[in-house]
Backbone as CSV, one residue per row, in Angstrom:
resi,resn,N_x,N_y,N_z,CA_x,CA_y,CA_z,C_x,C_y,C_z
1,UNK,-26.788,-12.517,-6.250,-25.550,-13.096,-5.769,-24.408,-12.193,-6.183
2,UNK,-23.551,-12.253,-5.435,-22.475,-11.168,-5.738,-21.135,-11.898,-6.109
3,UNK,-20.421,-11.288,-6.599,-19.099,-11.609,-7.062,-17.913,-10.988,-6.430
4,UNK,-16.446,-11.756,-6.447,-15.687,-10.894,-5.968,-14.531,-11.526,-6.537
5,UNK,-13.148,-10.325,-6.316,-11.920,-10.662,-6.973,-10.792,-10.787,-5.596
6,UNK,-10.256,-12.039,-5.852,-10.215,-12.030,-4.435,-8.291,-12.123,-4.640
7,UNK,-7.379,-11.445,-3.855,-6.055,-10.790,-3.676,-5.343,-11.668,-2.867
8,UNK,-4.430,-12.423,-3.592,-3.677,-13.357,-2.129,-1.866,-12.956,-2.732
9,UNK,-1.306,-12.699,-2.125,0.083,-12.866,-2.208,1.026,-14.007,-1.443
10,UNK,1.920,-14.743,-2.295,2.527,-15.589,-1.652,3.692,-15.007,-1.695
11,UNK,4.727,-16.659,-1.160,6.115,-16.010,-0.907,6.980,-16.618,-2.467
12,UNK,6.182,-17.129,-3.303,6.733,-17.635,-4.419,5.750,-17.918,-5.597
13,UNK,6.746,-17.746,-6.751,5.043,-18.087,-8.007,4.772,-19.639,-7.744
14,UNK,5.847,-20.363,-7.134,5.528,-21.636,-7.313,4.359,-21.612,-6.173
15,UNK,4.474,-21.115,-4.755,3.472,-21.466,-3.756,2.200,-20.673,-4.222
16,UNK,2.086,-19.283,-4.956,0.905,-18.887,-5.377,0.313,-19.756,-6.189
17,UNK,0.993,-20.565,-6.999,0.455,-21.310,-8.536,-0.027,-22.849,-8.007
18,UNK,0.249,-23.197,-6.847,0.018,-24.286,-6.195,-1.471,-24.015,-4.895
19,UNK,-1.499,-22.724,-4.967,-2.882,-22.216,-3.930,-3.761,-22.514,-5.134
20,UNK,-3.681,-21.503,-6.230,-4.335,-21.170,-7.477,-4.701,-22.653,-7.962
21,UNK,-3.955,-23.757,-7.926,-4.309,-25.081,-8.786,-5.497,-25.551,-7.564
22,UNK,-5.222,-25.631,-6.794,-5.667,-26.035,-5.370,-7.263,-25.197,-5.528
23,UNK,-7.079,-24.216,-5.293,-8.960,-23.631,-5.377,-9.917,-23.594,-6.411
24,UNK,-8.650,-23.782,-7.551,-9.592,-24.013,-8.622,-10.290,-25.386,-9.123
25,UNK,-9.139,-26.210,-8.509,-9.714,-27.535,-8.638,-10.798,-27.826,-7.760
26,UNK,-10.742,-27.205,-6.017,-11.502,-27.830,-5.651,-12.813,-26.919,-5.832
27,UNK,-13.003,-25.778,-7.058,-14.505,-25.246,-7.026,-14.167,-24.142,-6.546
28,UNK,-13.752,-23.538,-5.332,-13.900,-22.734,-4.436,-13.713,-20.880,-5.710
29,UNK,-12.929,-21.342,-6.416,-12.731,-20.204,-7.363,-12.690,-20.350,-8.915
30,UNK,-13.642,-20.074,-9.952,-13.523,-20.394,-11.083,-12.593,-20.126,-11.838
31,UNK,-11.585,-19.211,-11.524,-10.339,-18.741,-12.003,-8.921,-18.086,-11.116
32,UNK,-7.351,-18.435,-11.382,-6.384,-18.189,-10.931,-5.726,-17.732,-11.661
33,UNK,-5.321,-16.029,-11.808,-4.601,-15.818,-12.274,-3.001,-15.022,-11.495
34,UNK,-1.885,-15.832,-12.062,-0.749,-15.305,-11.251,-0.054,-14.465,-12.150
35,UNK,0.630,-13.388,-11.184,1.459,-12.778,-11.313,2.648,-13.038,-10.831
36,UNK,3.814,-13.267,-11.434,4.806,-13.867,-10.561,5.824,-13.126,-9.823
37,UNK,6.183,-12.076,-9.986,6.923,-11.131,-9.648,6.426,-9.524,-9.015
38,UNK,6.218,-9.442,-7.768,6.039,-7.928,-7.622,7.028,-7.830,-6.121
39,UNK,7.439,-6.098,-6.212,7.961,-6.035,-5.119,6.701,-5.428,-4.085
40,UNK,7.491,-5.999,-2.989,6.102,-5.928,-1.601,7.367,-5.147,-0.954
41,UNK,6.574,-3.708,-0.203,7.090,-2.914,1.598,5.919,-2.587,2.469
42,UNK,6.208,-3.361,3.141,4.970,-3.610,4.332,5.652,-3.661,5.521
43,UNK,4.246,-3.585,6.727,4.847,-3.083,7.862,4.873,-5.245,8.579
44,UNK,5.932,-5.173,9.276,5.805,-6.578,9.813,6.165,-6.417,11.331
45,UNK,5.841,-7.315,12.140,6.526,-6.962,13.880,7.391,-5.838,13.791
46,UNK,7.124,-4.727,13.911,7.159,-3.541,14.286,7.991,-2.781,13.270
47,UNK,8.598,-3.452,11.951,9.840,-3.123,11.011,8.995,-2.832,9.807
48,UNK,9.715,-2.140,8.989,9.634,-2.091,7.539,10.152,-3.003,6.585
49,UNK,9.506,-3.962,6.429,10.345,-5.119,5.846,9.813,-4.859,3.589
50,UNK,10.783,-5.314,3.060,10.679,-5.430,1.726,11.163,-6.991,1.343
51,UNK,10.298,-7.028,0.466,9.838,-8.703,-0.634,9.724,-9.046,-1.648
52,UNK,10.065,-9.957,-2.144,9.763,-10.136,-3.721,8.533,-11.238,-3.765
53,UNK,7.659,-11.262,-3.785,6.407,-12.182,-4.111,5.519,-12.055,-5.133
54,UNK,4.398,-13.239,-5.111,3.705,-13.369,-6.259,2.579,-13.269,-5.768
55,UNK,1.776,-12.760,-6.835,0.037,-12.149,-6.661,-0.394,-13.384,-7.385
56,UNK,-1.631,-13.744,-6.870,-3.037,-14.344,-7.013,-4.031,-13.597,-7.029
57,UNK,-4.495,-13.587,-8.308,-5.716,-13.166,-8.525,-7.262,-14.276,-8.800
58,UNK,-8.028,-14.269,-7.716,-8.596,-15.354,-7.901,-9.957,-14.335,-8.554
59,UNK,-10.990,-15.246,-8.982,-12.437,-14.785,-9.101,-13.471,-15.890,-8.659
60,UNK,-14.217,-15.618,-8.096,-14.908,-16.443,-7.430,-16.629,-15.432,-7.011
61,UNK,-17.027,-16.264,-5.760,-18.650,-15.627,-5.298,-18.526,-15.447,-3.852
62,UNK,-19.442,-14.391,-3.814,-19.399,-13.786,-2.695,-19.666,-14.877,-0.942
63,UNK,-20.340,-16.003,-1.570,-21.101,-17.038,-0.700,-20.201,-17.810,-0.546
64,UNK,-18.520,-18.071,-0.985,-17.245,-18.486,-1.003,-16.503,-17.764,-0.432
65,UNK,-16.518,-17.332,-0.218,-15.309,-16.588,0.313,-14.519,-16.786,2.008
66,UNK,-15.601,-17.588,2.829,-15.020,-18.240,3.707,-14.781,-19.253,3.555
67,UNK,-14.842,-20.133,2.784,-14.254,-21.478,2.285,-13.275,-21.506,1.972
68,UNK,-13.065,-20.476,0.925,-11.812,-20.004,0.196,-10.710,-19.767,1.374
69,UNK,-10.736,-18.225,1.669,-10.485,-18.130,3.148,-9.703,-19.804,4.078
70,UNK,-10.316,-20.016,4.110,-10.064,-20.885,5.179,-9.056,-22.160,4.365
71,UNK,-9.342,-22.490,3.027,-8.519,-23.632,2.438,-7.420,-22.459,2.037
72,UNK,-7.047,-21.675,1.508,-5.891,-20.524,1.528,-4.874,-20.208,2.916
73,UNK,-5.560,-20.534,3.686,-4.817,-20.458,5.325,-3.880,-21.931,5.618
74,UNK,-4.619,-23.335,5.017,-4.420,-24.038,5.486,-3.570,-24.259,4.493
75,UNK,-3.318,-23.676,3.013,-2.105,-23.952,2.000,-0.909,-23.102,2.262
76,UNK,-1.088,-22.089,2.582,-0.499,-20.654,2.926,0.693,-20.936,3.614
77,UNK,2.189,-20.830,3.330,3.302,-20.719,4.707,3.083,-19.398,5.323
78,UNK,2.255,-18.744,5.072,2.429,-17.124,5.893,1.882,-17.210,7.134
79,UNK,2.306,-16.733,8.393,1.238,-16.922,9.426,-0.169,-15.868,9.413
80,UNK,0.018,-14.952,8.712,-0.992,-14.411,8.555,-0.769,-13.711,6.651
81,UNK,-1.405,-14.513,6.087,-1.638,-14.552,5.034,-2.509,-13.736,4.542
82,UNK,-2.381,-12.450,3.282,-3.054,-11.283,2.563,-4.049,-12.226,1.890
83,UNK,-5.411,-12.131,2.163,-6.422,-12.620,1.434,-7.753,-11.320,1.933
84,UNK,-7.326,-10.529,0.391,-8.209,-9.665,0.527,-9.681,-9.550,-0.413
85,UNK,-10.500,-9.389,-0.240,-12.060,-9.482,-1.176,-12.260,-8.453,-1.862
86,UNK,-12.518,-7.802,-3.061,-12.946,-6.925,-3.613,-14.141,-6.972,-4.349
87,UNK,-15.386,-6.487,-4.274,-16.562,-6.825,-4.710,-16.617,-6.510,-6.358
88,UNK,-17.080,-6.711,-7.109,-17.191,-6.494,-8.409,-18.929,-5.617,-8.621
89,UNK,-18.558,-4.269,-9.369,-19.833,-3.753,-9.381,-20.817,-4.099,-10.527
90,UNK,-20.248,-4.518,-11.321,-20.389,-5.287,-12.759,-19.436,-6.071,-13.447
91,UNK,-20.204,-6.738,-14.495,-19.268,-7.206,-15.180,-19.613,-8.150,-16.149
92,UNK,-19.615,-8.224,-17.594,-20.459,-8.823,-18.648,-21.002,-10.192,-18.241
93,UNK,-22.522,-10.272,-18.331,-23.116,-11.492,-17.943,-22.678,-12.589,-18.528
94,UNK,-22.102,-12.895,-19.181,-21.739,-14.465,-19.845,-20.481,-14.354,-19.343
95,UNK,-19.657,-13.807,-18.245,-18.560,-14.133,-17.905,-18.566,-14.476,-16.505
96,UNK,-20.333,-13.550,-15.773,-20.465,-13.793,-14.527,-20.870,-15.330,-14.577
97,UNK,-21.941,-15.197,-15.520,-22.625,-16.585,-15.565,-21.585,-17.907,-15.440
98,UNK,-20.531,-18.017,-16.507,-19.525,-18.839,-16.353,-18.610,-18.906,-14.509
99,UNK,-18.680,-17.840,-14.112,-18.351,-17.831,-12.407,-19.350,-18.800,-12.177
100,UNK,-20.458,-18.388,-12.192,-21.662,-19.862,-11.487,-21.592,-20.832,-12.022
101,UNK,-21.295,-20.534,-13.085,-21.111,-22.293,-13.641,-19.955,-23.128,-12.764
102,UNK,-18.414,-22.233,-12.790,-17.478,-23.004,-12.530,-17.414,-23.335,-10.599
103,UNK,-17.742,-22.689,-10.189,-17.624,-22.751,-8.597,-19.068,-23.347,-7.749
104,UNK,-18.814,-24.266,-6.745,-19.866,-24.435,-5.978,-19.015,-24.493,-4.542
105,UNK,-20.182,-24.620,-3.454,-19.557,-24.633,-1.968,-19.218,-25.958,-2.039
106,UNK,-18.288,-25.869,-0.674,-17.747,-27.338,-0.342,-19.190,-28.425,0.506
107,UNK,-18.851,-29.616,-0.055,-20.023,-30.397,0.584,-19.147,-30.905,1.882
108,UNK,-20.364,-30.648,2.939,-20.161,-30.930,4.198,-20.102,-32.210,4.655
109,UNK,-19.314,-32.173,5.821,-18.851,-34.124,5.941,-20.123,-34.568,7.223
């Protein structure tokens, strides 16, 4: 099973810290960590636009990540919201292990 660190930027620490309470509670990610302050220059409808937003750093499993995904869209004010995956090539077993402990998939209705 694989692991991953997964990259979301909001438009505020409060809306990142409110995704972050949100996935962690419901499982989807065993950990949220925010950053509250970075500057963002990115390309937007056709401009160079600059931002002040907050990073989410989630950790979670690879078999999540469309769950995640998808409850991040539906918290998200962005219309297209940065939720990027980064795989983990290692990483000390009693910290992965605690990832499996803390996260499971969503049960289906």
């Amino acid at each position: 099973m694989g692991y991953l660190v997964v990259l979301v930027t909001a438009s505020s620490a409060d809306e990142a810290g409110r995704i972050g309470q949100a996935v962690v509670h419901e499982r989807l990610a065993a950990c949220a960590n925010l950053v509250p302050s970075i500057a963002s220059t990115y390309w937007w409808q056709g401009k160079v636009e600059q931002a002040g937003e907050a990073l989410l750093i989630l950790k979670t499993r690879e078999d999540l990540l469309e769950a995640l995904q998808d409850r991040v869209r539906v918290l998200h004010s962005y219309s297209v919201p940065e939720v990027i995956a980064l795989r983990l090539v290692g990483g000390y077993p009693d910290y992965l292990r605690w990832i499996d402990e803390s996260v499971r998939a969503p049960e289906r209705p």
